[in-house]
N, C-alpha and C positions, 0 to 999 in steps of 0.2 A: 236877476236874482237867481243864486243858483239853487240846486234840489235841497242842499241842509240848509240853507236860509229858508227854504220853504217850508222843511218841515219843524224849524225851530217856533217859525212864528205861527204857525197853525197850531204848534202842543200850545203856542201860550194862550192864543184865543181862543183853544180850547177846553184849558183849565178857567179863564175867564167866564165863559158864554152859563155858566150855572150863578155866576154871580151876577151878570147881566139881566138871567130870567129873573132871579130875586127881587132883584130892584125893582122891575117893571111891574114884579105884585103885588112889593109895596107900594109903590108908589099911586099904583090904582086904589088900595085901601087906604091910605093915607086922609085923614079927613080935611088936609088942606087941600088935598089935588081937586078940583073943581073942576077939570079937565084937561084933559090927556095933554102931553108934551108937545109940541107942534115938532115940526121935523128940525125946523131952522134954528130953535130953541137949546138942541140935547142934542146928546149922545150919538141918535140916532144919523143926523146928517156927515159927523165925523167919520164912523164908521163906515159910509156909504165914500167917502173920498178918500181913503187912507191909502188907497190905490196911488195917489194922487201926491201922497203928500209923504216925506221919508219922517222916520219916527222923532226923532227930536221936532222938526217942523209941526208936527201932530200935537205932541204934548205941550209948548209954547202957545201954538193959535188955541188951544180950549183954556189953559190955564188966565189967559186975558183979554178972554171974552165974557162978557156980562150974564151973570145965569140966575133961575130962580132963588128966591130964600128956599134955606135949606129945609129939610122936614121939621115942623116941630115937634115940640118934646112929649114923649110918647114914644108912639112903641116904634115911628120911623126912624127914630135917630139912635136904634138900638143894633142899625144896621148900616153899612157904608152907604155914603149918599152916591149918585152918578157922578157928581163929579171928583169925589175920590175913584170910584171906579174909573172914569177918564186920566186922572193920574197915574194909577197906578197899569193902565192901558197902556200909555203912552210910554212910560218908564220901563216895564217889560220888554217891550217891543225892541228899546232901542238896545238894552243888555243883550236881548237875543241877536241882534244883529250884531255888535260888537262879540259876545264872546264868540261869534260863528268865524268873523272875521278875521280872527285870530289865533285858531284854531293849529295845533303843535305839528299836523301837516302842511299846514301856510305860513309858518313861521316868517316874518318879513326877514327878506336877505339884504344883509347890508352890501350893497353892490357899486358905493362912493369910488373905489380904488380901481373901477374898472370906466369910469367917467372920463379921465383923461385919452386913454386909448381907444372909446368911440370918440370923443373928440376929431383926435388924430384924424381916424380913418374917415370920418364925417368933414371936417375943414379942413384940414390942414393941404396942403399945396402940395408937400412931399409926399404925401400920400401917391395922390394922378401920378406925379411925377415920376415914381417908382413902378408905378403900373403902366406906364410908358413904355418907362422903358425897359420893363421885362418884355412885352411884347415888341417893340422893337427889336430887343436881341433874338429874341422867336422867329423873327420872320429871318433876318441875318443867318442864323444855324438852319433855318428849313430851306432859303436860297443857298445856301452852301452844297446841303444835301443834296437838291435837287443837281445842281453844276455837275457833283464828285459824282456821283450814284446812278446813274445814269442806265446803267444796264442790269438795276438788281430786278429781278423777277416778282419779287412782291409791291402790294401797291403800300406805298406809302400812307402812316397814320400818327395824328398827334392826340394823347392821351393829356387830359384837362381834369381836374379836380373842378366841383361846382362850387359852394360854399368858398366865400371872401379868392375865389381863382378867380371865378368870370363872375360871377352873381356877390353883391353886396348885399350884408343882410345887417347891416350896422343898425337900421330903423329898430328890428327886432329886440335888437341888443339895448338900444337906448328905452325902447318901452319896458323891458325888463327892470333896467335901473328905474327909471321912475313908476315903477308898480312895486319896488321890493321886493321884487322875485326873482328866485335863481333860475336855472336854464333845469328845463323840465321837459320829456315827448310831447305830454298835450298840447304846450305852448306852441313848443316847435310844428307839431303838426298843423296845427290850426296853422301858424305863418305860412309854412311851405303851401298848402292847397291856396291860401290865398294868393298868391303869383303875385308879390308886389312884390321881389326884390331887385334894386336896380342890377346895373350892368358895370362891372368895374371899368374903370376907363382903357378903352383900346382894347378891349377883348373880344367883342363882335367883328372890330374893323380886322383884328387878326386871326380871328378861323374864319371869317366868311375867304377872305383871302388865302388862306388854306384848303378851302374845300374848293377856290376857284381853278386851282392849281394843280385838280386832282387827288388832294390828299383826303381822308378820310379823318374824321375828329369822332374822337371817344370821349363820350363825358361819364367817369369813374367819382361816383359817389356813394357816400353812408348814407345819403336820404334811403327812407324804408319803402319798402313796394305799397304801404298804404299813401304815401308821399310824393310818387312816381306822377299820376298825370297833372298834378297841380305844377311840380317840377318843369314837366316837359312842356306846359304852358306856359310859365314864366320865362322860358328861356326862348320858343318861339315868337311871343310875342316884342320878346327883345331884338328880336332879329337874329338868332344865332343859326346855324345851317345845319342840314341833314341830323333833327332833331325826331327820333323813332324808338322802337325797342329795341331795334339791333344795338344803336349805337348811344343811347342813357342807360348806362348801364346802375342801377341801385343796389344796396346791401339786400340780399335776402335769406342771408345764413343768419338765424339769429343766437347763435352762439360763438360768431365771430365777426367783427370787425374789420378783421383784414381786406385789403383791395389785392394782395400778391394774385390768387386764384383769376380774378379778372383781369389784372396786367399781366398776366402767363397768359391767356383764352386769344387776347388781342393780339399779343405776342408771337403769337404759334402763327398768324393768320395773315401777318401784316410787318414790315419796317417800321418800326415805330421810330420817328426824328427824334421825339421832345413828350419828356415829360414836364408836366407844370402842374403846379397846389401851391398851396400857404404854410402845409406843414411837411415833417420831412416821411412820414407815415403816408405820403402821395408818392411816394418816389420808389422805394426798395422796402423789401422785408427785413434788412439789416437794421432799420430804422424803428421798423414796429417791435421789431425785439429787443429794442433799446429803452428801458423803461425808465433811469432815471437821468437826471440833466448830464453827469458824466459821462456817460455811458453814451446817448445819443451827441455828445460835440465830439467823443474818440470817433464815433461813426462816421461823423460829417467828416472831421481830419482823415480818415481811411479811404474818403469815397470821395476827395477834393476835387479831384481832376473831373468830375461829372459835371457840375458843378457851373451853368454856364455856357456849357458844349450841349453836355444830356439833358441834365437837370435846371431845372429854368423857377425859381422860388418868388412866390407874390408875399409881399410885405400883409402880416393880421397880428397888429398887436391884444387883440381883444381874447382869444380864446384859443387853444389847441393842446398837442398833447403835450407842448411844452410847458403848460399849466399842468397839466397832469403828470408831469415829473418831477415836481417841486412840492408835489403833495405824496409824491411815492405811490402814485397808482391808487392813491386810497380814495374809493369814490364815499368811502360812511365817515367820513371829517365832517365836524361841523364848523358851522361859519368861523367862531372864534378861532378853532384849530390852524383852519388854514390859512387866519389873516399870521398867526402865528410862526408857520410854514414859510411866510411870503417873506417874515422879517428874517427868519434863521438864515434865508438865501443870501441877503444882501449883502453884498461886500466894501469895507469901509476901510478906509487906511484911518 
């Protein structure tokens, strides 16, 4: 239960607990009460389990259970008996938890139209099969280099994007859809320190083989510096190589996004073979300044020839900034807008 669930349901047993003392002194002056409530009888024992028990469940077990006759007539019955106050307990309780549930900051996101594409990346055979053989072609362009290159003076380094490159985060993506939430820091943080993202296929087995070979692997990501050792655990644990702070390198400009300034740092310092990501904003600056769908496919046609040789592209159909070019950069759309957004794109004879 989080803090506004908490604090909803304590205003209400708060505004309750003066109607609670009431009862208990009428009840004591009542000239039928003959003695006291036993615990197992009232009010009292519900109270003591509601810990126990979620508010609809609450309101249900008292409503049909067996209880005293009510006060007689007189001056008890000129006051709500406990078991309307157990009703209307129980009925609060469960409003308060609904309307908190619901709240215009948690808005549920309809997140159906992105179920196919974890699909995809979750079963589908094409999936592996493309992440094959990107890294198959990886190793092909790094064996090349090594053969031609032979006397350059800097040591060789291959520059890897994290997210849907080496690390699969489709789990993430799929509890999203089934919680109705859209992709949020919190969320994301809480996953990344959790280190449970697997390992895309063939990506361990090809930088560990890169670092066997002397080359040096830079892993170029957005995860944020609060995101860093949970990061650098998940991918040790998967077996990936010379995993440090020299070489995980994270966003820590928070007024930009960009990775140009860290692939220029590695740059200066090192041959770099092979660039590899899922998007094309892993690759060059000509890309990140490419804001809308036009604009980044004139890019990709200008920079073709990279493309395979340099540039080496993992298949993510679930999320990237090609999503955010079909929305025009506009992160304050709301859901409606941009399912709206998703249809103007489509192309139909």
């Amino acid at each position: 239960m989080n803090n506004c669930i908490r604090r909803k349901v304590c205003s209400t047993l708060a505004g309750l607990m003066p109607c609670a003392e009431n009862l208990s002194v009428l009840r004591a002056k009542s000239p039928s009460s003959k003695r006291p409530l036993p615990l197992g009888e009232g009010w009292g024992e519900g109270l003591a389990n509601t810990a126990r028990y979620p508010a609809p469940f609450f309101f249900s077990f008292y409503a049909s259970r067996p209880h005293p006759s009510p006060l007689p007539e007189g001056e008890g019955n000129k006051k709500p008996t406990y078991r309307q106050f157990l009703g209307a307990l129980g009925v609060m309780l469960t409003l308060a938890l609904t309307a908190t549930a619901q709240t215009p900051n948690q808005k549920q996101a309809d997140k159906e139209y992105e179920v196919g594409a974890v699909l995809w990346q979750q079963s589908s055979g094409e999936h592996r099969a493309l992440a094959y053989q990107a890294f198959a072609l990886a190793k092909l362009m790094l064996d090349r280099d090594l053969r031609i290159n032979r006397r350059g003076k800097l040591r060789r380094a291959v520059v890897v994007d994290v997210d849907e490159t080496i690390l699969d985060n489709s789990a993430h993506e799929a509890w999203l859809i089934k919680n109705h939430r859209s992709y949020n820091p919190q969320d994301w943080t809480e996953w990344c320190n959790r280190a449970q993202a697997g390992a895309v296929p063939g990506a361990v087995e090809f930088l560990r083989y890169a670092n066997s070979r002397g080359v040096r692997v830079f892993y170029i990501t957005n995860r944020k510096e609060v995101e860093k050792d949970g990061t650098a655990r998940n991918l040790k644990q998967l077996g990936f190589p010379e995993v440090n702070d020299e070489t995980l390198l994270v966003r820590t400009d928070k007024d930009s996004s960009s990775k140009e300034p860290r692939r220029l740092a590695v740059g200066a310092k090192y041959h770099v073979v092979l660039l590899m990501g899922d998007d094309l904003n892993d690759f060059a600056e000509v890309f990140e300044q490419s804001k809308t769908a036009v604009n980044r496919i004139e890019a990709v046609e200008r920079n073709r020839d990279q493309f395979g040789a340099h540039f080496i592209v993992l298949p993510n159909p679930m999320y990237g900034h090609w999503e955010d070019a079909i929305y025009g950069s506009n992160s304050k759309l709301t859901e409606e807008e941009k399912a709206a957004k998703r249809r103007e794109q489509l192309k139909a004879n």
